[in-house]
C-alpha positions as CSV (number, residue, x, y, z in Angstrom):
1,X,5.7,-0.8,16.8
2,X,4.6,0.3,20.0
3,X,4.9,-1.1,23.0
4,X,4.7,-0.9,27.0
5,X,8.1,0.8,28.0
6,X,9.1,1.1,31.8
7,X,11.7,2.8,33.2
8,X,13.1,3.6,36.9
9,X,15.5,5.1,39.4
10,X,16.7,5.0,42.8
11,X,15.6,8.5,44.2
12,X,18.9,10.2,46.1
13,X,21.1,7.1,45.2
14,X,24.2,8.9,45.7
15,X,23.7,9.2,49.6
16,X,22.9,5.7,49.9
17,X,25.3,2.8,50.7
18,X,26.0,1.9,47.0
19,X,26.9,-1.7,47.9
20,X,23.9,-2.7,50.0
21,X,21.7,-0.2,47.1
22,X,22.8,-2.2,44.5
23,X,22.6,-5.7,45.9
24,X,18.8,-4.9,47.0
25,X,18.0,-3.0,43.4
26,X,19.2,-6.2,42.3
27,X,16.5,-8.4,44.4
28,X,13.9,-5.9,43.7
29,X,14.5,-7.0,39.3
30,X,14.7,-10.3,40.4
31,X,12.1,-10.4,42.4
32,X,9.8,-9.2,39.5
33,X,12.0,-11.1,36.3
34,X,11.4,-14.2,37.7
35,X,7.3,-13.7,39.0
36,X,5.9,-11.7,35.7
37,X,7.8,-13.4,33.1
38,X,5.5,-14.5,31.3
39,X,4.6,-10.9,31.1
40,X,7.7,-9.4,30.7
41,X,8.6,-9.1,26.5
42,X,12.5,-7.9,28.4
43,X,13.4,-8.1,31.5
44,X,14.3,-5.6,33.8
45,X,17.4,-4.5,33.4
46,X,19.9,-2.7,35.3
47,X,21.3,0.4,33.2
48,X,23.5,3.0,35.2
49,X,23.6,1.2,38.3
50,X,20.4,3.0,40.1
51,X,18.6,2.6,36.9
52,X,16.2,-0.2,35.1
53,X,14.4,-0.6,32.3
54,X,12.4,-3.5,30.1
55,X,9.5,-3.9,28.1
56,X,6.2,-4.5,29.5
57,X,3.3,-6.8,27.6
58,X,0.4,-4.5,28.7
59,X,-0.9,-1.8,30.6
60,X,-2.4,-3.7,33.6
61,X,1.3,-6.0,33.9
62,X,2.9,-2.9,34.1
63,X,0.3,-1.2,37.1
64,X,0.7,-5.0,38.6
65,X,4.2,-4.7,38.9
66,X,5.0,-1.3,39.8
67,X,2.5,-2.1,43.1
68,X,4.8,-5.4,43.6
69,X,7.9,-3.9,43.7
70,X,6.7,-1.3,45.9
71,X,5.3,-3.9,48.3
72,X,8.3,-6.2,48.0
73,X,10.6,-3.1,49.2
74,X,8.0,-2.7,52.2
75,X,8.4,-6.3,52.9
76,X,12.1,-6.5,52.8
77,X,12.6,-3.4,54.7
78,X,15.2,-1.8,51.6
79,X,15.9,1.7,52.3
80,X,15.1,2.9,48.5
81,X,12.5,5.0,47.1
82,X,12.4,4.6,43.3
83,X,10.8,6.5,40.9
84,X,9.0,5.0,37.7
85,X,7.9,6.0,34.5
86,X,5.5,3.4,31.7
87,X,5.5,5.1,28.0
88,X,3.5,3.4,25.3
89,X,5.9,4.0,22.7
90,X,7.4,3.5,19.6
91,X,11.0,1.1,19.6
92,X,12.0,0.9,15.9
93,X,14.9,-1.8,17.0
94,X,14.0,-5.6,17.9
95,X,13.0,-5.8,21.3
96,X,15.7,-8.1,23.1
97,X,14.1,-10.6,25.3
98,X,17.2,-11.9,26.9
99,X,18.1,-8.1,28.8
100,X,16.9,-4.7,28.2
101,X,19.9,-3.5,26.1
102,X,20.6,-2.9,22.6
103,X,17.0,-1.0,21.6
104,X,16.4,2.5,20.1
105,X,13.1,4.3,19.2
106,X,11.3,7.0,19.9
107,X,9.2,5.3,23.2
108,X,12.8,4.8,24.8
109,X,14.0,7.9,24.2
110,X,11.0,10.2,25.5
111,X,10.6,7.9,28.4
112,X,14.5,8.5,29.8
113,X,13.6,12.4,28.8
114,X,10.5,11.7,31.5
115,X,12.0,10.0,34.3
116,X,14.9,12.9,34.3
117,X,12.2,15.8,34.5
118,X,10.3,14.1,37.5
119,X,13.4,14.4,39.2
120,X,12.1,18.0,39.8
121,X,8.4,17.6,40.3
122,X,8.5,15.1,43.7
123,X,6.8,12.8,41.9
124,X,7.6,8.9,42.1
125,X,5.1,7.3,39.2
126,X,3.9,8.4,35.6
127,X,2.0,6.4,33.2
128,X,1.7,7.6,29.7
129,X,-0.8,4.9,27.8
130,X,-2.0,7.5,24.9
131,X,-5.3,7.2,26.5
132,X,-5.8,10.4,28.2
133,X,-9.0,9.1,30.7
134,X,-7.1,6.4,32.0
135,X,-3.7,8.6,32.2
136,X,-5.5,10.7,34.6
137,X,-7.3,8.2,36.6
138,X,-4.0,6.1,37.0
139,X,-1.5,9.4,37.8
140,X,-3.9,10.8,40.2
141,X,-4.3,7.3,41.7
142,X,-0.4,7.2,42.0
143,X,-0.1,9.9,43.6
144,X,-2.5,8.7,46.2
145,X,-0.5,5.8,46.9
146,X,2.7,7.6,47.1
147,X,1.3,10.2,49.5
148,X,0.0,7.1,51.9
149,X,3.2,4.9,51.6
150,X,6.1,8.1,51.8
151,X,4.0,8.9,55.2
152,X,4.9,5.2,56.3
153,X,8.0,4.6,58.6
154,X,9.1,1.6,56.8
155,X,12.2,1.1,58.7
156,X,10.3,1.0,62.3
157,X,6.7,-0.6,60.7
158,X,8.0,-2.7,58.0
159,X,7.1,-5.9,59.2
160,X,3.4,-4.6,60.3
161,X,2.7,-3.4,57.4
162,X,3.6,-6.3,55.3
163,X,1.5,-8.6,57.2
164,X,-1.8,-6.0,57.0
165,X,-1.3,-5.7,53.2
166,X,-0.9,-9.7,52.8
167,X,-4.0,-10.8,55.4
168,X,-6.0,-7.9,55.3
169,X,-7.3,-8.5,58.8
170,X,-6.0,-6.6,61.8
171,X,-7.1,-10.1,63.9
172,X,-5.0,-11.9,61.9
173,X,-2.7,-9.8,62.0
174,X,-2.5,-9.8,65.7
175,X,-2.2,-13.3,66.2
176,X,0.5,-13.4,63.8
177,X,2.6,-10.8,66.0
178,X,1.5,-11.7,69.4
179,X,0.2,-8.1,69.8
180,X,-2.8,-7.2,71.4
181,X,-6.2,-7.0,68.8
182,X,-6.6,-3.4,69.9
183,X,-3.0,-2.1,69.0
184,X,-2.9,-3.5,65.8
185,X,-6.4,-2.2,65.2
186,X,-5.1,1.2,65.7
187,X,-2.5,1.2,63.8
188,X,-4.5,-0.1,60.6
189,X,-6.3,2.8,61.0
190,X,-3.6,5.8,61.7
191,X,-1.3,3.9,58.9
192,X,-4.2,4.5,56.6
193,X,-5.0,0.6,55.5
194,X,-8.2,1.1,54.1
195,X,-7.5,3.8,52.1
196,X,-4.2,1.9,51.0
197,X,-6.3,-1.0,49.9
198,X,-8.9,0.7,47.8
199,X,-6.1,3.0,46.2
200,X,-4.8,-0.4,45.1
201,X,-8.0,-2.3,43.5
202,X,-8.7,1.2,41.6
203,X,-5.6,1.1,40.3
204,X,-6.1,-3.0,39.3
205,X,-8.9,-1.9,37.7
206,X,-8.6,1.1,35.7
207,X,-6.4,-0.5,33.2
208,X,-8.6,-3.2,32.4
209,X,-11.4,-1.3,31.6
């Protein structure tokens, strides 16, 4: 049987404080466990320490949560970059819906082979669905997002940033920060907001169509 298999790691985990790394990698499959899991068929699930996987219910969970997490490390200021990869494949084991151990197939076993080789391409998402269209649509939409967000100073803008993606209104915004209109106006624009936003409803949209 096939299903939606996702799989991810921290990107340069070994430089990182491994202590505070694996305390917010934790959050990060909390975080998501707890919100999609009536979408989840197993939860994520910490592997090798800088690694997760689980199984997925569809394609359009697994785009919804792959933006989440990314947002969720924005919003907590994390200093992780994690790289993902969704195979629709085969898992000839039962699937374990109390953690993500204990499986075997084909889907598993191509989608660890993927996540190693994008180690290598600078790449931090890859969707394979078996549709080829939507493949394309989603990657290149992916690697949109990533080139907007790896531009963003998350450690100095975190908290700005957070607060444009939730309201979506620089006015708000402003008012929420006690900044002037005109400074938050201009960073919407130089942090490429717009483009951020309509990267994101593409990519909400793709999969259900």
């Amino acid at each position: 049987m096939r299903n939606y298999i996702l799989m991810s790691d921290v990107i340069g985990s070994r430089s990182k404080d491994q202590k505070l790394l694996m305390e917010n990698f934790k959050l990060c499959t909390q975080y998501i466990n707890k919100k999609y899991s009536e979408h989840i068929l197993s939860p994520l699930t910490i592997t090798l320490g800088d690694e997760f996987q689980g199984i997925i219910k569809d394609l359009d969970s697994t785009v919804k949560i792959l933006l989440d997490i990314e947002e969720f490390i924005i919003e907590n200021n994390f200093d992780i970059k994690l790289r993902y990869v969704m195979v629709y494949g085969k898992i000839d084991t039962k699937i374990n819906n109390e953690i993500a151990y204990e499986m075997l197939g084909e889907g598993l076993t191509n989608a660890r082979n993927l996540l190693n080789n994008m180690k290598s391409s600078g790449n931090r998402f890859y969707i394979d669905s078996q549709n080829p269209q939507k493949n394309s649509i989603i990657n290149n939409s992916f690697n949109i997002f990533q080139h907007i967000v790896d531009d963003w100073k998350i450690n100095k803008d975190y908290l700005l940033i957070s607060n444009l993606i939730k309201y979506k209104d620089y006015k708000i915004v402003s008012e929420k920060m006690n900044k002037e209109r005109s400074l938050i106006w201009k960073r919407e624009k130089s942090l490429n907001l717009s483009s951020y936003n309509s990267i994101k409803e593409i990519l909400n949209t793709i999969t259900l169509i």
